[in-house]
Structure formats: C-alpha cells, structure tokens
C-alpha positions as CSV (number, residue, x, y, z in Angstrom):
1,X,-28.6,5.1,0.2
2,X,-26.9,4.1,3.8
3,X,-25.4,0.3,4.1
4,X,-24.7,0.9,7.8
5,X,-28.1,1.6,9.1
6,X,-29.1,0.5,12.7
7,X,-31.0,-3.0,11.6
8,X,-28.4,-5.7,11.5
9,X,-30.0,-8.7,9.8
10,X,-26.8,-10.6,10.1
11,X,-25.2,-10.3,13.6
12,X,-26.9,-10.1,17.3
13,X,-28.7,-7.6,18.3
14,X,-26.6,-7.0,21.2
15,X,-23.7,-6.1,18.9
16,X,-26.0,-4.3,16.5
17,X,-27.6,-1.9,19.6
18,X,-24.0,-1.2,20.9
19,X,-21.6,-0.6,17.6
20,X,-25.1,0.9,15.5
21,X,-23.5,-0.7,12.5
22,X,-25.4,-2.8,9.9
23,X,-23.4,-6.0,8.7
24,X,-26.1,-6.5,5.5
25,X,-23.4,-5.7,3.2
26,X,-21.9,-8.8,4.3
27,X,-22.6,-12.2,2.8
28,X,-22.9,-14.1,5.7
29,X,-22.4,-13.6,9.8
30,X,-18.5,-11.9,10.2
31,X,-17.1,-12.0,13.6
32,X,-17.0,-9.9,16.5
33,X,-13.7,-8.2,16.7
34,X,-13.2,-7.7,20.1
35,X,-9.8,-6.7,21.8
36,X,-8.1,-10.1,21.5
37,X,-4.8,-9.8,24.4
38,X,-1.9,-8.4,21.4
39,X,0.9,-11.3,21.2
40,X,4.4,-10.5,20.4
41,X,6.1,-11.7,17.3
42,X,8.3,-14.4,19.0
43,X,4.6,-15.8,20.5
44,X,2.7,-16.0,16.9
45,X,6.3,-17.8,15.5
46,X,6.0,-20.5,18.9
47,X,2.1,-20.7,18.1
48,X,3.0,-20.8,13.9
49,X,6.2,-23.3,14.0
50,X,4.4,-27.3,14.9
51,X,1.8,-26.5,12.7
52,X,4.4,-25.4,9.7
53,X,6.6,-28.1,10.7
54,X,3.6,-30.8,10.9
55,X,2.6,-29.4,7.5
56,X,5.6,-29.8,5.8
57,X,6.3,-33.9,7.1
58,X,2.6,-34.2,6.2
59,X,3.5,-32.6,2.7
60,X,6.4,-34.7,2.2
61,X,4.6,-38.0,3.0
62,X,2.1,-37.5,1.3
63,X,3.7,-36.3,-2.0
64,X,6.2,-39.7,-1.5
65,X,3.2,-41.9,-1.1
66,X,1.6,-40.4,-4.8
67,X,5.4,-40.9,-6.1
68,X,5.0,-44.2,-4.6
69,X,1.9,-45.4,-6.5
70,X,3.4,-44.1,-9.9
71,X,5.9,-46.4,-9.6
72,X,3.7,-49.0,-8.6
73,X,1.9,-48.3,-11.5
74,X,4.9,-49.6,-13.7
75,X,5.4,-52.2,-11.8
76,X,1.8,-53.5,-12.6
77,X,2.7,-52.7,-16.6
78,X,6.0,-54.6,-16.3
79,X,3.8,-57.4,-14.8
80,X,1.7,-57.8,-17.4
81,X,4.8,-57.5,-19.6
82,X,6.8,-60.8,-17.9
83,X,3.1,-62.2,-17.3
84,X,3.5,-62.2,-13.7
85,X,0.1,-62.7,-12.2
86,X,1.5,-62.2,-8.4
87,X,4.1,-59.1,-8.9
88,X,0.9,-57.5,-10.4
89,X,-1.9,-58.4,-7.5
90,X,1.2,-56.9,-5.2
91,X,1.1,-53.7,-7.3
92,X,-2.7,-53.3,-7.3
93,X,-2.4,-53.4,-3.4
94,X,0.2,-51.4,-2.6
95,X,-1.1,-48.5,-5.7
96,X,-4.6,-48.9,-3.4
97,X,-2.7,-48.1,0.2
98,X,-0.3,-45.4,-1.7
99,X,-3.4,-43.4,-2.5
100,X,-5.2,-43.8,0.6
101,X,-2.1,-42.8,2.6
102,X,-1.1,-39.4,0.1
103,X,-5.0,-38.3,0.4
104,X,-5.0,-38.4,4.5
105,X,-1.4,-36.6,4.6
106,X,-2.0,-34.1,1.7
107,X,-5.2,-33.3,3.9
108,X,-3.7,-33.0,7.1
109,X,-0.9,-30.8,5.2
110,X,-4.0,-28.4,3.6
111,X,-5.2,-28.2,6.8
112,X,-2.0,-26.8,8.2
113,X,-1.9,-24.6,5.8
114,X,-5.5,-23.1,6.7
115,X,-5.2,-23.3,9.9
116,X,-2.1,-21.6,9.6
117,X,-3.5,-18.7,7.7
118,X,-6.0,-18.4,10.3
119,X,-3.6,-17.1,12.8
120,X,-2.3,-15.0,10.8
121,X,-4.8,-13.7,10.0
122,X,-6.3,-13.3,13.5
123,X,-3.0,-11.8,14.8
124,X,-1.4,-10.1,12.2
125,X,-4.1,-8.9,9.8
126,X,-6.3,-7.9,12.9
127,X,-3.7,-5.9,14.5
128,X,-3.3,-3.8,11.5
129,X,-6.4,-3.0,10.9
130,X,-7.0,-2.0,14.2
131,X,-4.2,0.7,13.9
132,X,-6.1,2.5,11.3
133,X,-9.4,1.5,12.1
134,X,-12.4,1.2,14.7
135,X,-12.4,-2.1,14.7
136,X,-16.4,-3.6,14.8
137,X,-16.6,-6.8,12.5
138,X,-13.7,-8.5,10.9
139,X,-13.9,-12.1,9.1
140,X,-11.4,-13.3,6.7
141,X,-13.8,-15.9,4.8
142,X,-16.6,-13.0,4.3
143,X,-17.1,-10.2,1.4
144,X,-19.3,-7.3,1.1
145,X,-22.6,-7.8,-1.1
146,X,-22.0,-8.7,-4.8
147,X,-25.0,-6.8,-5.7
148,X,-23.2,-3.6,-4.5
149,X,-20.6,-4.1,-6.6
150,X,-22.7,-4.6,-9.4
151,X,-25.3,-1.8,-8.8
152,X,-21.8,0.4,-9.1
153,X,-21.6,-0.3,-12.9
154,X,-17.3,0.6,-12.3
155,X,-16.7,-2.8,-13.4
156,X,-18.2,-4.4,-17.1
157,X,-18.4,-7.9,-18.4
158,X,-18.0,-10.0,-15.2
159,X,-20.1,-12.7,-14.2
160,X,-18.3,-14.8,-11.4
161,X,-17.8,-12.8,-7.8
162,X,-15.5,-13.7,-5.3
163,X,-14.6,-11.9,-2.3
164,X,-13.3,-12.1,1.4
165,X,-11.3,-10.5,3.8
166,X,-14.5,-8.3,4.8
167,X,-14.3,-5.5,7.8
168,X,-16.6,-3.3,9.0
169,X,-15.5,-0.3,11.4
170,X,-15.1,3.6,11.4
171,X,-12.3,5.8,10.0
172,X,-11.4,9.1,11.8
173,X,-15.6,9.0,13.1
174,X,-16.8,7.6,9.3
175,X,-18.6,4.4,8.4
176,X,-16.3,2.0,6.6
177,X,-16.4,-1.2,5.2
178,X,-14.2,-3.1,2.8
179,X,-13.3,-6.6,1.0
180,X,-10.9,-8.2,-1.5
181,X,-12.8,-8.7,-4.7
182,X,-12.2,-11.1,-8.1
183,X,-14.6,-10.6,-10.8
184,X,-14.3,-12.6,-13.7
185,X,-15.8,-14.0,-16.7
186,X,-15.3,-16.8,-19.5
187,X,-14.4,-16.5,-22.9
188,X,-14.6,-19.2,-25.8
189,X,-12.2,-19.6,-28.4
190,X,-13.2,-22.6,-30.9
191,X,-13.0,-25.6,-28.8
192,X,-11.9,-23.9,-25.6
193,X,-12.5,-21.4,-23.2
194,X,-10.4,-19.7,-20.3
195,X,-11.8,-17.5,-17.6
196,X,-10.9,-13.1,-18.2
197,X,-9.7,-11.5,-14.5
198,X,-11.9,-8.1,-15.0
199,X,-11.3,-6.8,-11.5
200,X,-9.1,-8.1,-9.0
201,X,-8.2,-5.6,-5.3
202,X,-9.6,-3.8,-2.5
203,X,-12.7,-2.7,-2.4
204,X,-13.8,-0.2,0.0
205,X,-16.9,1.5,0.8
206,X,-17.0,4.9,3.0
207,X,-19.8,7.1,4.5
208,X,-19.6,10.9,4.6
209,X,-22.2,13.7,6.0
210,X,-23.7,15.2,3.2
211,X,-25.3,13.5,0.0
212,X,-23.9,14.0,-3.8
213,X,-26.2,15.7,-5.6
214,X,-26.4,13.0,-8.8
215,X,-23.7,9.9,-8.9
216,X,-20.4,10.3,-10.2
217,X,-18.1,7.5,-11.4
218,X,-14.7,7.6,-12.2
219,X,-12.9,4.6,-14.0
220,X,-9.5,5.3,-15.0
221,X,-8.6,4.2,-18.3
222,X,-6.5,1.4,-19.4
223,X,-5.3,-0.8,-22.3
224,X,-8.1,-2.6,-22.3
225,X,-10.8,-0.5,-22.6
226,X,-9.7,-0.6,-26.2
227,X,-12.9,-1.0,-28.4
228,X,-15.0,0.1,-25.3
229,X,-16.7,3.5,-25.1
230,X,-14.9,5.2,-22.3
231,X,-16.1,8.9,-23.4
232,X,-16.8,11.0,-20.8
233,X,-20.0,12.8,-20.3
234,X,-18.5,15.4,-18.7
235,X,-15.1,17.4,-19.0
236,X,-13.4,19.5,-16.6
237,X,-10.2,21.9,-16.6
238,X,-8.1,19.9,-15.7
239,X,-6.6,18.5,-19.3
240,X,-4.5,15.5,-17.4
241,X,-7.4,14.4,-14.9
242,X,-9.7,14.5,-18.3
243,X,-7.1,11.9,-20.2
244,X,-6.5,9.5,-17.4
245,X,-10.2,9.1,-15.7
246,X,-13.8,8.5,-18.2
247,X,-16.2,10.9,-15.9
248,X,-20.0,9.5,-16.0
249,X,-22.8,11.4,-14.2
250,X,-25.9,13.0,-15.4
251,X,-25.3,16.1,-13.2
252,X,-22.8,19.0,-14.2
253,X,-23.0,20.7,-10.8
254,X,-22.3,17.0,-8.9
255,X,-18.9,17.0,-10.8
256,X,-17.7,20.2,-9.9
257,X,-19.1,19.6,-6.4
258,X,-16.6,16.6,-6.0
259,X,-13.8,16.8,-8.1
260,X,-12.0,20.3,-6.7
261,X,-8.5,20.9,-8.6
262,X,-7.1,19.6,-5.1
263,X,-8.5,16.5,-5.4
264,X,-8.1,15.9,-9.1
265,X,-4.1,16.8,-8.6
266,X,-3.8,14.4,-5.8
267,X,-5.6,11.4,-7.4
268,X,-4.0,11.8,-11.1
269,X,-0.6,11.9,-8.7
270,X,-1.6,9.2,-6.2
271,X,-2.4,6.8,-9.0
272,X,1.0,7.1,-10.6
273,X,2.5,5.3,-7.6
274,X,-0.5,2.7,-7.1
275,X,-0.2,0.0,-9.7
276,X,-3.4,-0.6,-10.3
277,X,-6.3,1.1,-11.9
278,X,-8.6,3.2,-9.9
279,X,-12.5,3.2,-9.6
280,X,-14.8,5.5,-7.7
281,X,-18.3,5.7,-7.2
282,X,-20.2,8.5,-5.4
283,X,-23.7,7.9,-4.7
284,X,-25.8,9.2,-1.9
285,X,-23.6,9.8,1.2
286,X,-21.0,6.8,-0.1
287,X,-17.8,6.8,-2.1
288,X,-16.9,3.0,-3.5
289,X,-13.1,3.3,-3.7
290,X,-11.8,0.2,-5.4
291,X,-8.3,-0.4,-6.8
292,X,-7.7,-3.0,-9.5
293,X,-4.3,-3.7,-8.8
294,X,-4.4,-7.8,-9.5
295,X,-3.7,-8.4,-5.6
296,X,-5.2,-9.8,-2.8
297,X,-4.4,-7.2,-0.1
298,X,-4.4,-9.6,2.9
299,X,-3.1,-12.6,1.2
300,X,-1.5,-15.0,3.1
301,X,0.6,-18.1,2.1
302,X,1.9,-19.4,5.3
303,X,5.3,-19.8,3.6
304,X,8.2,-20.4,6.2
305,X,9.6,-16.9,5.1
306,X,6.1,-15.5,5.7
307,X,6.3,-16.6,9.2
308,X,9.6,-15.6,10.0
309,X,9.4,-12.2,8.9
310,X,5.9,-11.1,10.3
311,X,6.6,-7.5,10.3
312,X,7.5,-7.3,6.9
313,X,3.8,-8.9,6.5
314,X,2.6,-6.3,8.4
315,X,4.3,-3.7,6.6
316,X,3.0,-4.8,2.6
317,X,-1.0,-4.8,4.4
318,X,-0.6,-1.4,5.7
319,X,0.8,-0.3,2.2
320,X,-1.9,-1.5,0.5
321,X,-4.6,0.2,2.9
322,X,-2.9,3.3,2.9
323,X,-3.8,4.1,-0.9
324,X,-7.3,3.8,-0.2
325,X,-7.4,5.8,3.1
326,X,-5.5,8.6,1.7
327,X,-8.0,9.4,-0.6
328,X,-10.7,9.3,2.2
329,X,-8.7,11.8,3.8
330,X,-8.2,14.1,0.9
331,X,-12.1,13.7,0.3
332,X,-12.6,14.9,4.5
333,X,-10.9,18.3,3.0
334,X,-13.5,18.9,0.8
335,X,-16.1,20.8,3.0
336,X,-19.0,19.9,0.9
337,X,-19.0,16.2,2.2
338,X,-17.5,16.9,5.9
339,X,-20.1,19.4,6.9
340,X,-24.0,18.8,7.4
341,X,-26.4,21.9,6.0
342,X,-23.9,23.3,3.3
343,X,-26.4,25.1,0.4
344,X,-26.6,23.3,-2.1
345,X,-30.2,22.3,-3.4
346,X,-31.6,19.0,-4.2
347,X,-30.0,16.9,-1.1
C-alpha cells in the first residue's frame, strides 16, 4: 500500500517525472514549491503592514456603518411612534446605504485578512518546512484524502472532514506527506443539536523500506473513550505502554516487530510533553502519525502581534512538527523498517 507512487493524477507530468512523487493523496492540485528568493523579516512586515492597516480602516468602517443602521433602525420605530412619515422614509434610506456600505468594507477587510494569511503562509510557513523537509508540493487550502483517514479506523464516530495545510516532500530520504485535520460529528439533544470535535491536529503520513507484517494501531487512551471498548488485542511487557495505548492487530509477531522497549519508552515519554492524544497506524510500508492536540499547527490569524513577531511564529510551527518527526526518527532506529531484505516471512 504506497501513496507516493510514480502516477500523479493531480499535478503535471513534468513535475511528477522529476520529484517521482504522487500527489493522489491530495484533494485537489497543491502547488509547486519551488525555491521562492527567502525575504527577511523587516521585508514580509513592509509587504504585511498596508494590507493590515487597509484591513483594519476597512474593519472599522464597516463595523460603524452596521452601528449606523441600528441606530437608524430606531429612528424608523421612533417615527412611527411621533407618526412622522418623512423622518421614517429618511431612515429606510439611510438603513439601505448603511448596509450596502458595512458589506463592501467588511469584505474588503476579509479579504485582507486572507490575503494576509497568504503571505504568511507563503513566507513563513514555507520557510519552515523547508528546514526540515524536501520540499515538493506545498498548498495551504489542500488536505490529504479523507478516505485515508477513514480506511485508518484511529479515529471513531466522525462524519464531517476538514483539512488543509497539505505538503508533500521527503524526510532524511523518506516519503512524507501531511495535513491539519478536524473530524467531527453532530449530536441531538431534544430540540437541539451541537456538532462533537472527535479529532482535531496534524496528520502525517511516512514511507519506510520494509513492509509490517499485519497492521498495527495504536490509539492512546483518554477520558472519553469512557463506555467505548478500548481493550487491547494484544499486551506487551511493558505494564505503562500497556495502560496508556489500546494495541489492535491480528498479528502477534507484527507487534513485537514494531513496538521494541526503545520505542515504547520514548513514545509513553514523548507523549507526556505533547498535549494531545497520539494515534498510529502501521500498514504496509506506512506509519499514519496523527496527534489530536485540538490545534491547527499552521494557523494563522494575521493579528498585528502575529506580524510583528514573525519569528516567534516560526518558532510555535517548528514545535509542533518536531513531535511528529521525532518519532519518525526513533522509528529509522528500528532496523526492521530502515533496511530492505531483513528475514522475516510473509513481506
């Protein structure tokens, strides 16, 4: 099971023949990444500054103009109070241009706002990325394939998917790809209903040499899984790694062929310090690493603080990615998935 073959059903062929990575994760066309010319910080803040300070007059305007129209509003209602045929008609006119004016300015302000994210995201996002990664497709609005996500079974109940901030690209020589992912549902309670967050984080998908023998999956546990069977089919030695993670496979040997007491020792650790719950899925050559942490790891909210401190962005995205390629990296230590032609039958 390889999701970065050679046919690329999604982006050129040019790109496809010279990166040899497949894009049909993806959910529509990302873009090229290229080597954009690096700008400093005091260049992205010239670039960033009209646009917030267009954004903001084009916020205040427009949220004056909607203030506006309530008022107008109650001047119409004292009209028909005093019977005042004329201060009413004025009302209805001005409650008309009030609206007309906030819409085109609250628009222009939203997109500032996007446009401003953009940027960001082209610059600053990019950039980091490209320190950790081989770079080959990176688009902000795109997500890997929902039907990935479900065919991993890590995550129960949802219904509704929503991803983006999708890249494609290598790790120390290894197929990656990855995307922010919400999955959610709805819930009714008499009359109304409310919508249940069941998986909200990083999602990241990595390709190694050799093939698992069965699939593994490891869902940590957590407060909610009360009243949910979270029994493992399979225990190991390790009492700790046992309480915190449910282990599902159908294979005895594919457990003990993945889960050494190094790695065990450094997830049941790492996981203590990542605010979130951890999900894995082994399955062919591929490890799904997701972590439900309730963030967006590339979020952006163009706030004037945001742009200002840029570096301090920069610094919360690498955080974020470094929980995820640390446990790549302990998984490279494990010879079994490194190395091509290790004995072990049925792969």
């Amino acid at each position: 099971m390889n999701h970065f073959n050679t046919s690329n059903t999604h982006a050129s062929n040019t790109h496809a023949s010279n990166n040899r990575i497949s894009n049909t994760h993806a959910n529509h066309p990302a873009s090229f990444a290229g080597q954009p010319v690096p700008l400093s910080d005091d260049e992205i803040y010239a670039q960033l500054k009209p646009i917030k300070t267009k954004q903001i007059v084009c916020g205040i305007i427009g949220n004056c103009s909607l203030v506006f129209m309530i008022a107008m509003i109650f001047l119409i209602f004292f009209s028909l109070i005093v019977k005042n045929s004329t201060m009413g008609g004025i009302g209805i006119l001005l409650i008309i241009l009030s609206l007309i004016l906030g819409c085109i300015f609250l628009r222009m302000a939203n997109k500032c706002q996007k446009l401003i994210r953009a940027i960001i995201a082209d610059t600053i996002t990019r950039g980091v990325l490209a320190e950790t990664f081989e770079l080959s497709y990176f688009d902000a609005a795109a997500h890997i394939s929902d039907g990935l996500v479900r065919a991993s079974r890590l995550v129960d109940r949802w219904s509704r998917f929503k991803g983006e901030d999708y890249f494609a690209g290598r790790y120390k020589g290894r197929n990656v790809c990855f995307s922010d992912i919400t999955l959610t549902h709805t819930e009714s309670s008499g009359n109304s209903t409310h919508t249940v967050i069941d998986f909200k984080g990083p999602w990241m998908i990595c390709d190694f040499a050799k093939n698992v023998p069965a699939q593994l999956r490891l869902r940590e546990r957590n407060p909610r899984d009360k009243g949910r069977k979270t029994k493992s089919t399979i225990e190991t030695e390790n009492e700790l790694f046992n309480k915190k993670f449910q282990i599902l496979s159908q294979n005895d040997h594919t457990v003990f062929y993945v889960l050494t007491p190094h790695f065990m020792e450094y997830i049941c650790h790492a996981d203590n310090i990542a605010q979130g719950q951890t999900l894995l899925w082994f399955v062919g050559n591929q490890v799904h690493i997701a972590l439900n942490n309730g963030r967006d790891t590339f979020r952006i909210t163009g706030s004037r603080q945001e742009i200002k401190n840029l570096d301090q962005l920069r610094n919360r995205f690498r955080a974020d990615l470094r929980y995820l390629t640390a446990i790549i990296d302990v998984l490279c230590q494990n010879d079994r998935f490194v190395q091509n032609n290790v004995g072990y039958g049925g792969m």
